[in-house]
TORKEVO-983490 format. One record per atom (N, C-alpha, C): residue number from 0; residue in three letters; atom name; x, y, z. Coordinates in nm, 4 decimals. Layout:
// TORKEVO-983490
(NUM; ALA; CA; (X; Y; Z)) ...
END
This chain:
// TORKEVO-983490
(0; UNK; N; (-2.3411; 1.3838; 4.1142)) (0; UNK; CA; (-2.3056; 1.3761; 3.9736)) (0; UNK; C; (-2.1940; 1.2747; 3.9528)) (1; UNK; N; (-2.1028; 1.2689; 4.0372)) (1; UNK; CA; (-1.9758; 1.1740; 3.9942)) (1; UNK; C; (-2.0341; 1.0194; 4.0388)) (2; UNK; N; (-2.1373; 1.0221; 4.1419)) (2; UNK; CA; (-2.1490; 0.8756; 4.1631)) (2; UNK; C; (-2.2553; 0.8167; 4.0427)) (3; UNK; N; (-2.2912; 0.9272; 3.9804)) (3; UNK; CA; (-2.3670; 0.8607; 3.8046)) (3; UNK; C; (-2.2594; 0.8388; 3.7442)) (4; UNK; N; (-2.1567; 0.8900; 3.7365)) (4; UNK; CA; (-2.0864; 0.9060; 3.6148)) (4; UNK; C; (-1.9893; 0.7867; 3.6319)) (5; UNK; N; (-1.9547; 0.7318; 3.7670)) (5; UNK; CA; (-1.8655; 0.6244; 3.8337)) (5; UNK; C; (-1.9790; 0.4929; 3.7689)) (6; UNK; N; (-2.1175; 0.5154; 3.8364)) (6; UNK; CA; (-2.1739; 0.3988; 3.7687)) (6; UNK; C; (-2.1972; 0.3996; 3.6300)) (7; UNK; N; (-2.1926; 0.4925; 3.5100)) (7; UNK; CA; (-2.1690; 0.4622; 3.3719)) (7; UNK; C; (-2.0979; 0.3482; 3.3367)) (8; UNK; N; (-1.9832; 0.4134; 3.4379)) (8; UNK; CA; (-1.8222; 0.4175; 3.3625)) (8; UNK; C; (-1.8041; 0.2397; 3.3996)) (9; UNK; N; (-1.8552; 0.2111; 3.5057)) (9; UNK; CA; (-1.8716; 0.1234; 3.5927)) (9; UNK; C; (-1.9679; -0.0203; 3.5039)) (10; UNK; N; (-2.0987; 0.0206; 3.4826)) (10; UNK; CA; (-2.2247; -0.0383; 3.3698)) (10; UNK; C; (-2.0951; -0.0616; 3.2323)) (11; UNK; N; (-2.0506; 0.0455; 3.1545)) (11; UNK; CA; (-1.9798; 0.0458; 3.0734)) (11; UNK; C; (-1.8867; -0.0932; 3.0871)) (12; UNK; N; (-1.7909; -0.0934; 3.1709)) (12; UNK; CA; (-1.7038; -0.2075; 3.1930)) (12; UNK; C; (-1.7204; -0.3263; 3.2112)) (13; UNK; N; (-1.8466; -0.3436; 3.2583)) (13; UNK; CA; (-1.9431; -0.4628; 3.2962)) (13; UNK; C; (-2.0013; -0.5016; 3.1392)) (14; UNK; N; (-2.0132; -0.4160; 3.0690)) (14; UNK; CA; (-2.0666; -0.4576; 2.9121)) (14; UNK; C; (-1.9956; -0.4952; 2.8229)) (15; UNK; N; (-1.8326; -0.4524; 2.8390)) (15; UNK; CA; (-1.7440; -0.5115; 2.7665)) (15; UNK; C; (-1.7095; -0.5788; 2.8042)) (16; UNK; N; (-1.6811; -0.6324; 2.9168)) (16; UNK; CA; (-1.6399; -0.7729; 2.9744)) (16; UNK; C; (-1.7343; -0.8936; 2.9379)) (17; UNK; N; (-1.8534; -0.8252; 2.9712)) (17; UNK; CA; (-1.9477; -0.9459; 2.9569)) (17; UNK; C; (-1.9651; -1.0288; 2.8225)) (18; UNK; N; (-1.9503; -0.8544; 2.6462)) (18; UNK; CA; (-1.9550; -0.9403; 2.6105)) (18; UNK; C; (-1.8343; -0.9487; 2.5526)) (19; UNK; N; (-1.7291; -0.9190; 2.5699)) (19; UNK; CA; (-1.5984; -0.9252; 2.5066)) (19; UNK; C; (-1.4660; -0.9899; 2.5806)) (20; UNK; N; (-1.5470; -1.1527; 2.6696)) (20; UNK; CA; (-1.4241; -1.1299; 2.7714)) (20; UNK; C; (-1.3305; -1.1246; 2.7735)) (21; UNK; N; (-1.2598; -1.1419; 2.6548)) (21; UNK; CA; (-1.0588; -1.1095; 2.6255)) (21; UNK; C; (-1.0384; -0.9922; 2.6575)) (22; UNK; N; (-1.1116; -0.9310; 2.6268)) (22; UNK; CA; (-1.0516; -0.7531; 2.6280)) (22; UNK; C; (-1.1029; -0.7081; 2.4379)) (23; UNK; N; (-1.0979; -0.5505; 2.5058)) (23; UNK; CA; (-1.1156; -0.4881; 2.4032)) (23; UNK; C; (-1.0253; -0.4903; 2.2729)) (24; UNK; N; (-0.9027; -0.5127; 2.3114)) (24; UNK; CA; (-0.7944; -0.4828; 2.2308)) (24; UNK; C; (-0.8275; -0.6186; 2.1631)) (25; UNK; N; (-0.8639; -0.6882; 2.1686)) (25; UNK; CA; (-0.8487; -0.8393; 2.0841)) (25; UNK; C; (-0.9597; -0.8153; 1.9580)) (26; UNK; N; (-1.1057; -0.7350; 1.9999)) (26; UNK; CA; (-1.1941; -0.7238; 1.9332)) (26; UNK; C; (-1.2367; -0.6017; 1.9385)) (27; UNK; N; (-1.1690; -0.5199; 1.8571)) (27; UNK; CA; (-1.1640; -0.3943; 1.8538)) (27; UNK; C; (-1.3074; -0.2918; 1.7896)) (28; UNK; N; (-1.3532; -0.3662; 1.6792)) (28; UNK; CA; (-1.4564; -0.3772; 1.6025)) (28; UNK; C; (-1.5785; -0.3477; 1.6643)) (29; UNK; N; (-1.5436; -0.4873; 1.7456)) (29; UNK; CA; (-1.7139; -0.5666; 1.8245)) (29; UNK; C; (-1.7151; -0.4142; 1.9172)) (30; UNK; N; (-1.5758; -0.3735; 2.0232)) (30; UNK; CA; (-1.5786; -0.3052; 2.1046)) (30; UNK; C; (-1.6730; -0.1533; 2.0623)) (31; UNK; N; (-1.5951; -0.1143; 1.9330)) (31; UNK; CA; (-1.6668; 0.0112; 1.9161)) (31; UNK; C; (-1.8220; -0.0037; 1.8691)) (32; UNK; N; (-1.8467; -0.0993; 1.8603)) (32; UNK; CA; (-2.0348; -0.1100; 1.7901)) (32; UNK; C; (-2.0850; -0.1101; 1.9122)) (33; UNK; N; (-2.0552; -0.2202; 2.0344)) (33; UNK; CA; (-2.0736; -0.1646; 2.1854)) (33; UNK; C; (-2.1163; -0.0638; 2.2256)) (34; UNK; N; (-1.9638; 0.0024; 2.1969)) (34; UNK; CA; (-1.9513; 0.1573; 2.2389)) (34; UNK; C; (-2.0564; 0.2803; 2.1831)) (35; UNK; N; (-2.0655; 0.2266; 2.0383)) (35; UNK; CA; (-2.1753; 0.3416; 1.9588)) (35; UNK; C; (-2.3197; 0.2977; 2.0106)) (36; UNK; N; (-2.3308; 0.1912; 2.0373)) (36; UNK; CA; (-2.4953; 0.1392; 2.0312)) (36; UNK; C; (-2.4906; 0.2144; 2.1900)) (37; UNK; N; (-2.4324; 0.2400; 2.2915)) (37; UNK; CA; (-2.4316; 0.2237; 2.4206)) (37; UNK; C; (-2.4328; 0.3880; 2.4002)) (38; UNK; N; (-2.3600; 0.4515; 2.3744)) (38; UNK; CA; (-2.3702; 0.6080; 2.3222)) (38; UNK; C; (-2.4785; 0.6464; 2.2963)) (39; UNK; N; (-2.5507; 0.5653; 2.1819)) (39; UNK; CA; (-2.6452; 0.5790; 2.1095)) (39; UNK; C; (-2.7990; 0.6144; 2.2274)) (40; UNK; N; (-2.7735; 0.4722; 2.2942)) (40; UNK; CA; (-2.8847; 0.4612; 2.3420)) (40; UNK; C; (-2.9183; 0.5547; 2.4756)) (41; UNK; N; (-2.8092; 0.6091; 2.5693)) (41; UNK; CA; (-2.7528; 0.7486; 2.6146)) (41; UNK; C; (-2.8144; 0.8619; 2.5592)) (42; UNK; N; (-2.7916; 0.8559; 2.4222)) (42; UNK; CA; (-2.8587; 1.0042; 2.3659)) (42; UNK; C; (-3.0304; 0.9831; 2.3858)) (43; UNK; N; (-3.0302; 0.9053; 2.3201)) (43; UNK; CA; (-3.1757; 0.8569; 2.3247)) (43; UNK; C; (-3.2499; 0.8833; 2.4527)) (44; UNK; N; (-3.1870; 0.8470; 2.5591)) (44; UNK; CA; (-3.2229; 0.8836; 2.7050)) (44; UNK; C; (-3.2182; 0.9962; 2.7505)) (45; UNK; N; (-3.1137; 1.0898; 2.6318)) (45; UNK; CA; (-3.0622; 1.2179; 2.7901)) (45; UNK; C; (-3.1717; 1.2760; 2.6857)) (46; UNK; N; (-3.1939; 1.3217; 2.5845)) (46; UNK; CA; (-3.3028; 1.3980; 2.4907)) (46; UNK; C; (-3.4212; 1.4483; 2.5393)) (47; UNK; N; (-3.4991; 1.3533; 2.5711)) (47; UNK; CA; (-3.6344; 1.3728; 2.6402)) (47; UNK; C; (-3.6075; 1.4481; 2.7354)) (48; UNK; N; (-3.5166; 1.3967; 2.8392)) (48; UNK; CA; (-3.5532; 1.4400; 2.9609)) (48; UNK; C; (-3.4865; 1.5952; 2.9642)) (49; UNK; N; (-3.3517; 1.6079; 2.8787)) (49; UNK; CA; (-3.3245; 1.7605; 2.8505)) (49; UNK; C; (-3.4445; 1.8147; 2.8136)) (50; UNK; N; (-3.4854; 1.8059; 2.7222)) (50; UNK; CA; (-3.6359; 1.8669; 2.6705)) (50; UNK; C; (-3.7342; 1.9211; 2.7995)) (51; UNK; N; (-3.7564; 1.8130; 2.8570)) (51; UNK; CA; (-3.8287; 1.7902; 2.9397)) (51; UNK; C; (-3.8310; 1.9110; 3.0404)) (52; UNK; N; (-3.7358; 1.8831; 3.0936)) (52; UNK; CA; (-3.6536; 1.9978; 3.2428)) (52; UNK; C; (-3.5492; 2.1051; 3.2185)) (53; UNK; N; (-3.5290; 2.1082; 3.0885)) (53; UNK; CA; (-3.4083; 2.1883; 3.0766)) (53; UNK; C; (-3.4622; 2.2938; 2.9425)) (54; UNK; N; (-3.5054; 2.2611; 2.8359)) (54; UNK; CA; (-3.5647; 2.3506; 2.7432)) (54; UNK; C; (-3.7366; 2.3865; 2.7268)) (55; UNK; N; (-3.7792; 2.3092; 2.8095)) (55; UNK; CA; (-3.9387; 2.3320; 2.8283)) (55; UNK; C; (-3.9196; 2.4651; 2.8907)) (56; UNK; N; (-3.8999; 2.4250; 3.0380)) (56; UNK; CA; (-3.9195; 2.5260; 3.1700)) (56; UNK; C; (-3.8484; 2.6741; 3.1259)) (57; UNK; N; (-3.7237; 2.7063; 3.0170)) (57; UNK; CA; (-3.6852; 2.7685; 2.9520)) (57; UNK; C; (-3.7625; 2.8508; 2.8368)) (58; UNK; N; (-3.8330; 2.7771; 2.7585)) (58; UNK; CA; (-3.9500; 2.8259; 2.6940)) (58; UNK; C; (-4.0364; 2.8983; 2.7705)) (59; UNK; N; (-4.0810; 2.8200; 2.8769)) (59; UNK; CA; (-4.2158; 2.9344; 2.9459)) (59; UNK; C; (-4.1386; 3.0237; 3.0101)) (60; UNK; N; (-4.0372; 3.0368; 3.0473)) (60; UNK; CA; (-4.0061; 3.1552; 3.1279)) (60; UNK; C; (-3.9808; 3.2534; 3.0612)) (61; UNK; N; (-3.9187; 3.2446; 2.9093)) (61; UNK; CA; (-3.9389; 3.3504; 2.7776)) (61; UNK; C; (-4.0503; 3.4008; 2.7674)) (62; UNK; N; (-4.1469; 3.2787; 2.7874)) (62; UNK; CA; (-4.2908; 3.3994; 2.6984)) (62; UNK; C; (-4.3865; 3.4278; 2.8146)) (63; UNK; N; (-4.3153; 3.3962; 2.9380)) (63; UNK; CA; (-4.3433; 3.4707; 3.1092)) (63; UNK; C; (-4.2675; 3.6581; 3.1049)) (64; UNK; N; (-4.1304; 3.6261; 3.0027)) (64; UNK; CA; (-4.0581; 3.7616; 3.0368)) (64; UNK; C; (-4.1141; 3.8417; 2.8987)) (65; UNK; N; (-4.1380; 3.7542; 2.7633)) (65; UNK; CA; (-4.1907; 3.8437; 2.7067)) (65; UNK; C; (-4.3821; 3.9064; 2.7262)) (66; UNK; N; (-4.4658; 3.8572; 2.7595)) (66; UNK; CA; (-4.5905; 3.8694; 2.8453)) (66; UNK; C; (-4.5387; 4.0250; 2.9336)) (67; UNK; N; (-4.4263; 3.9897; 3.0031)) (67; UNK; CA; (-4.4108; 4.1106; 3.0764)) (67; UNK; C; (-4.3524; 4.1886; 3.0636)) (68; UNK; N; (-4.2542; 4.2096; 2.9657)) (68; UNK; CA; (-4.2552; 4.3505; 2.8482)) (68; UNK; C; (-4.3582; 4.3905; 2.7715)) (69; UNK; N; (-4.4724; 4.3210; 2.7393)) (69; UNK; CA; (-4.5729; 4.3653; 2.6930)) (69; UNK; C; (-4.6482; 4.4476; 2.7661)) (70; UNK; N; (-4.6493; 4.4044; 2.9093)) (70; UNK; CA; (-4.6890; 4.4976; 2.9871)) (70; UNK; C; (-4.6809; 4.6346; 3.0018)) (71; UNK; N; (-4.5532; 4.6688; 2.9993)) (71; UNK; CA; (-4.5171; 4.7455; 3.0587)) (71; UNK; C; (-4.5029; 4.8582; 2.9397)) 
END
């Protein structure tokens, strides 16, 4: 988990440099539209795959436990 989060942080720094090479503080503006579009596109990514592996497999195991109160 931390060696994703090192390469974010890592990708991240590489994007403001690249396109902001003074630094952030000079273009404060540009920095946060960066920052939101780069956020943005993050959500966009983690969504699916939460869905995917994290609230799917959650769903069937509800109507696995309710199936088996019906049973019984």
């Amino acid at each position: 988990m931390s060696r994703a989060v090192t390469s974010s942080s890592a990708w991240m720094v590489f994007m403001f440099v690249l396109y902001l090479p003074v630094g952030v503080l000079v273009y404060p503006v540009a920095a946060l539209v960066i920052f939101a579009l780069a956020a943005l596109a993050c959500l966009l990514a983690i969504r699916p795959e939460n869905k995917q592996y994290f609230t799917r497999p959650l769903q069937e195991l509800q109507a696995f436990l309710d199936d088996f109160k019906s049973e019984r």
